[in-house]
C-alpha positions in Angstrom: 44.4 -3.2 55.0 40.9 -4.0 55.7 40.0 -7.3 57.3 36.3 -8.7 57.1 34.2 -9.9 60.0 30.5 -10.0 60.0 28.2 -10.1 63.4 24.8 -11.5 63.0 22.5 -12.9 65.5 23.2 -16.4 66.1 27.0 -16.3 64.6 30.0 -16.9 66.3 32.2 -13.8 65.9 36.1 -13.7 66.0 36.3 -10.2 67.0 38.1 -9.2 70.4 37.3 -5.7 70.3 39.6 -4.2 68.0 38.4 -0.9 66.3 41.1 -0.9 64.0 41.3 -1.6 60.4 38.3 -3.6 60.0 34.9 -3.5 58.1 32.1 -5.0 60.6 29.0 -5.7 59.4 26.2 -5.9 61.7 22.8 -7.2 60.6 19.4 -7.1 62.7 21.3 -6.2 65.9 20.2 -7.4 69.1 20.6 -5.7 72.3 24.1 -7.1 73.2 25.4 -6.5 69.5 24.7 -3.1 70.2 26.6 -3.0 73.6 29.8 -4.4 71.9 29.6 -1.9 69.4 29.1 0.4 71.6 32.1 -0.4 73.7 34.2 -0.4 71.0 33.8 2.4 69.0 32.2 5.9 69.7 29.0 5.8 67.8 27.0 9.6 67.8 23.9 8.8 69.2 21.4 10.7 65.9 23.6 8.6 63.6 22.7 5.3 65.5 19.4 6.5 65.9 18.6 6.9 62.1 20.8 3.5 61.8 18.2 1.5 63.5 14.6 3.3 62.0 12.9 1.3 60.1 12.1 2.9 57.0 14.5 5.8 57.1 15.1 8.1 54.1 18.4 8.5 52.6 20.8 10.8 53.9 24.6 11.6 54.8 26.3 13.8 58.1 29.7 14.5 59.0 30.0 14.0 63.0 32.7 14.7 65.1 33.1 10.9 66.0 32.7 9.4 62.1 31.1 10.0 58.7 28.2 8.7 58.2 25.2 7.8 55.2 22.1 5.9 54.7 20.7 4.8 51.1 18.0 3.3 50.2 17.3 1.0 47.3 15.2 -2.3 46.0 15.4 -5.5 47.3 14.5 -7.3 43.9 15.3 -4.8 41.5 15.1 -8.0 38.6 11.1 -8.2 39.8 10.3 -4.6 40.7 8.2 -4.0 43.6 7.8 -1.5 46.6 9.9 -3.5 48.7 13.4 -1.4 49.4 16.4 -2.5 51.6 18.4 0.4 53.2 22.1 0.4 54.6 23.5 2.8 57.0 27.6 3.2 57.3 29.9 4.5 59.7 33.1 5.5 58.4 36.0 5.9 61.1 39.5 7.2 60.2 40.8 3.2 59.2 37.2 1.2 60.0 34.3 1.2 58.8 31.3 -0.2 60.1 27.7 -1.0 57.9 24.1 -1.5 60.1 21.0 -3.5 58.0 18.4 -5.2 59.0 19.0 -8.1 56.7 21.7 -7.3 54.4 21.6 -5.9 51.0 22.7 -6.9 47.3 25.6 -4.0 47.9 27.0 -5.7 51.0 27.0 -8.6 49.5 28.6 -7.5 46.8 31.3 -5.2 48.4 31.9 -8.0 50.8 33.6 -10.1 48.0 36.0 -7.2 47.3 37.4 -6.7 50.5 41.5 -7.0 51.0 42.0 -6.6 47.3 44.3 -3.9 45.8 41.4 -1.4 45.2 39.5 -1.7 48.4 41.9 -1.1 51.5 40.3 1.3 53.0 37.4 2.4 54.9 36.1 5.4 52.0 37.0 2.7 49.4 34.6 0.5 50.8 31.7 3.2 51.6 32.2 4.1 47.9 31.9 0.0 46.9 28.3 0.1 48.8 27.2 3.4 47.3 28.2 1.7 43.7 27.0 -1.2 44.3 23.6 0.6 45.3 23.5 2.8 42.5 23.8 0.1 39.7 20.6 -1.4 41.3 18.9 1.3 40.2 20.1 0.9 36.6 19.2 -3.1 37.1 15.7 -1.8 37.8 15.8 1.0 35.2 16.6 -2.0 33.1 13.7 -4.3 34.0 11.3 -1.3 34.0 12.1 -0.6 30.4 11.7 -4.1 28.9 8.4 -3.7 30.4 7.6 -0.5 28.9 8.6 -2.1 25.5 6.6 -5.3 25.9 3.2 -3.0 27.1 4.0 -0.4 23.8 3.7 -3.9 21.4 0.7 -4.7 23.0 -1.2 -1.1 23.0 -0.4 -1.9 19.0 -1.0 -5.1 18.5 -4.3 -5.1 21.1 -5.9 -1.3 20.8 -9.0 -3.0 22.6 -7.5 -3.8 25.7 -7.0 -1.2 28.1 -3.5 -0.6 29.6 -4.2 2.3 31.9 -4.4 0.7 35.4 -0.3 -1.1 33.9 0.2 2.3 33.2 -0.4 3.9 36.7 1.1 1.0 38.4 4.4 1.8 36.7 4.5 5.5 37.0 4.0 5.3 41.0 6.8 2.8 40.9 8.9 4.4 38.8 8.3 7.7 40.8 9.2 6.5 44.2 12.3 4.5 42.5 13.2 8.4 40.9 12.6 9.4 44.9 15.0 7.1 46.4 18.0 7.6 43.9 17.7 11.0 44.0 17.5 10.9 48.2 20.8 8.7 47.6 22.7 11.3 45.7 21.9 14.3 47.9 23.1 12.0 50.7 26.1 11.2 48.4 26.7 14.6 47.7 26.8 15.9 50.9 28.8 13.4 52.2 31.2 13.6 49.5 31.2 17.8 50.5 31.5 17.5 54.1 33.6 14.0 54.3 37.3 14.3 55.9 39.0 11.9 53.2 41.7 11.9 50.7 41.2 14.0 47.1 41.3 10.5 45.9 38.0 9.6 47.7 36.0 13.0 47.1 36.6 11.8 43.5 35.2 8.0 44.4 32.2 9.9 46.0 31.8 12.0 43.2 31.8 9.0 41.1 29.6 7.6 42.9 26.8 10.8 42.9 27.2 10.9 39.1 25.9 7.4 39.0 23.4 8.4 41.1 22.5 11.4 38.7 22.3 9.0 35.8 19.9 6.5 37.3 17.4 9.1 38.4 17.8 10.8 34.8 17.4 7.5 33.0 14.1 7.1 35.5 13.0 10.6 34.4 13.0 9.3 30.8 11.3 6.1 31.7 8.4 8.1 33.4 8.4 10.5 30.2 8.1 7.9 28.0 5.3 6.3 30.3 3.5 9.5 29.9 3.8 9.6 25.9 2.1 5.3 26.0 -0.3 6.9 27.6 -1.0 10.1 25.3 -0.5 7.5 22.7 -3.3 5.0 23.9 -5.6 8.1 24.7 -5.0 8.7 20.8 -5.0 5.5 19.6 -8.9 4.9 20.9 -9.8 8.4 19.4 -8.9 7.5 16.7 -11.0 4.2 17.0 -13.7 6.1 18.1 -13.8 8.4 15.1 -13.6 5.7 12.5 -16.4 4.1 14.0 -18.9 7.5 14.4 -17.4 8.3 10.8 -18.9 4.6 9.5 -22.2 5.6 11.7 -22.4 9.0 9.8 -22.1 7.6 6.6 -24.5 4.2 7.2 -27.2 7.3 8.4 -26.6 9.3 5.4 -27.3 6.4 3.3 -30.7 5.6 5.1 -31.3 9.3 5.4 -32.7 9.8 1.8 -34.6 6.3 2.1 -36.6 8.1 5.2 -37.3 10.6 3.6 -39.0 8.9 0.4 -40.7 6.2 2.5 -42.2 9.5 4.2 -43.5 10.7 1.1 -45.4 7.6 -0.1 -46.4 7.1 3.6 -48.6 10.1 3.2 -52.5 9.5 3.4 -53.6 12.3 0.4 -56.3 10.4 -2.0 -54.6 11.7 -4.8 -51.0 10.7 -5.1 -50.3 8.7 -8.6 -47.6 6.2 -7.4 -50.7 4.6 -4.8 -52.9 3.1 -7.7 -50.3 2.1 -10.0 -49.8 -1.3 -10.4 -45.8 -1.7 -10.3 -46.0 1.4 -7.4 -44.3 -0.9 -4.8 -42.1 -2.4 -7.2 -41.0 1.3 -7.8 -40.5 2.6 -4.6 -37.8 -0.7 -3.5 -36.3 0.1 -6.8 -35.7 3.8 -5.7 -35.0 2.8 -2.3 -31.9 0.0 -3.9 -30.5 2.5 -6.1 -30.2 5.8 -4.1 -28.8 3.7 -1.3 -26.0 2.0 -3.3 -25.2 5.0 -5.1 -24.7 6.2 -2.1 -22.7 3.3 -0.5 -20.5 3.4 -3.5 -20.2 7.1 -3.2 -19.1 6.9 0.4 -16.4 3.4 -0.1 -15.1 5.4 -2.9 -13.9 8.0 -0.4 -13.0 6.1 2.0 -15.3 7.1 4.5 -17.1 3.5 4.8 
């Protein structure tokens, strides 16, 4: 059975020592939290290394002393932004022991589980935090594609504004969100090949890179779909711009006859007949009118004006 205890800077912590069936949760270790830790359990020195890195990809390793695995994921996958949280875990034999700087939603969330039926051991709890971790990604896979729907209605509803730099916000975002789940199920998946547990926990861990598998696809289709908005928008003003050169055409057609009349009668020859007749001018608007809405009317009738 796994009992609880958490160490933070500042808390009291009802721990004598004990490196037996216990889940510890460190968070923003200090120097002396370290040397405890250290004195109680044998720690490989790469994994505690990578443990306290800021910034730290993903990944999994099988030492001789423990298991161990680091994920990445977001902190506020509800408001999506760059800003990740990472946990790093340290499976023993019957403890288990998880290093963060300040906590993330999946310890919070495994926490609440411990001592119940289905989490009594130390893989059970690993496999809590890597599920846990995984379904943020779908919570941000979630958020992501509400906004993709709201920015579709408005490349419809406002083909004027311009919804390119939204666009390229999103696909970075949604590219380094694709970067860390996948990171998280290679780490997954190797630690779920290399791991010394039960058949019953390779399965949790397999579980738990499928989810991982899913999230990244489902963030492949989100970036797809960006990609087709953006095609769409691109189309979208062609087809604006071709409606209006197509109106431009047809309003210089229309004037194109009129140019070529007023050109005539512009001519300075002394003998032209329309120049001394009286209702000349008269005349020549008349033409103008005429050959110009004929042609109008010609054009609306089509469609093309």
């Amino acid at each position: 059975m796994i009992r609880a205890k958490r160490l933070s800077t500042g808390e009291e912590l009802d721990w004598t020592g004990e490196p037996q069936g216990l889940w510890i949760d460190v968070r923003d270790p200090s120097a002396d939290d370290l040397a405890r830790l250290r004195a109680a359990f044998t720690l490989n020195r790469l994994a505690l290394e990578d443990a306290l890195e800021r910034g730290h990809w993903s990944r999994a390793e099988q030492y001789p002393e423990h298991g161990f695995i680091t994920v990445r994921s977001f902190t506020r996958p509800e408001t999506p932004d760059e800003f990740t949280e990472r946990v790093s875990v340290f499976v023993f034999a019957d403890t288990v022991l998880t290093l963060s700087s300040a906590g993330t939603r999946a310890l919070d969330a495994a926490w609440t589980l411990v001592g119940r039926e289905a989490v009594n051991t130390p893989a059970e709890v690993t496999y809590e935090l890597l599920d846990h971790t995984a379904d943020s990604f779908f919570t941000l896979a979630d958020t992501l594609e509400a906004r993709l729907d709201a920015l579709e209605e408005e490349v419809f509803r406002s083909p004027r504004q311009n919804p390119v730099e939204a666009v390229f916000e999103l696909k970075h975002l949604l590219a380094h969100a694709r970067r860390l789940a996948t990171d998280a199920r290679e780490a997954t998946a190797l630690l779920g090949r290399h791991a010394a547990a039960s058949p019953g926990d390779l399965v949790r861990y397999r579980d738990a890179q499928d989810s991982y598998s899913r999230a990244a696809a489902r963030l492949d289709g989100l970036r797809d779909f960006l990609t087709s908005l953006l095609d769409l928008h691109l189309n979208l003003q062609s087809q604006r711009m071709n409606e209006v050169m197509r109106t431009l055409t047809a309003v210089s057609v229309v004037f194109l006859p009129l140019t070529f009349m007023a050109g005539v009668w512009g001519m300075n020859f002394q003998h032209m007949p329309e120049l001394p007749w009286r209702y000349g001018y008269a005349m020549a608007w008349a033409s103008f009118l005429l050959v110009g809405g004929l042609l109008a009317y010609y054009f609306k009738r089509k469609g093309w004006w």
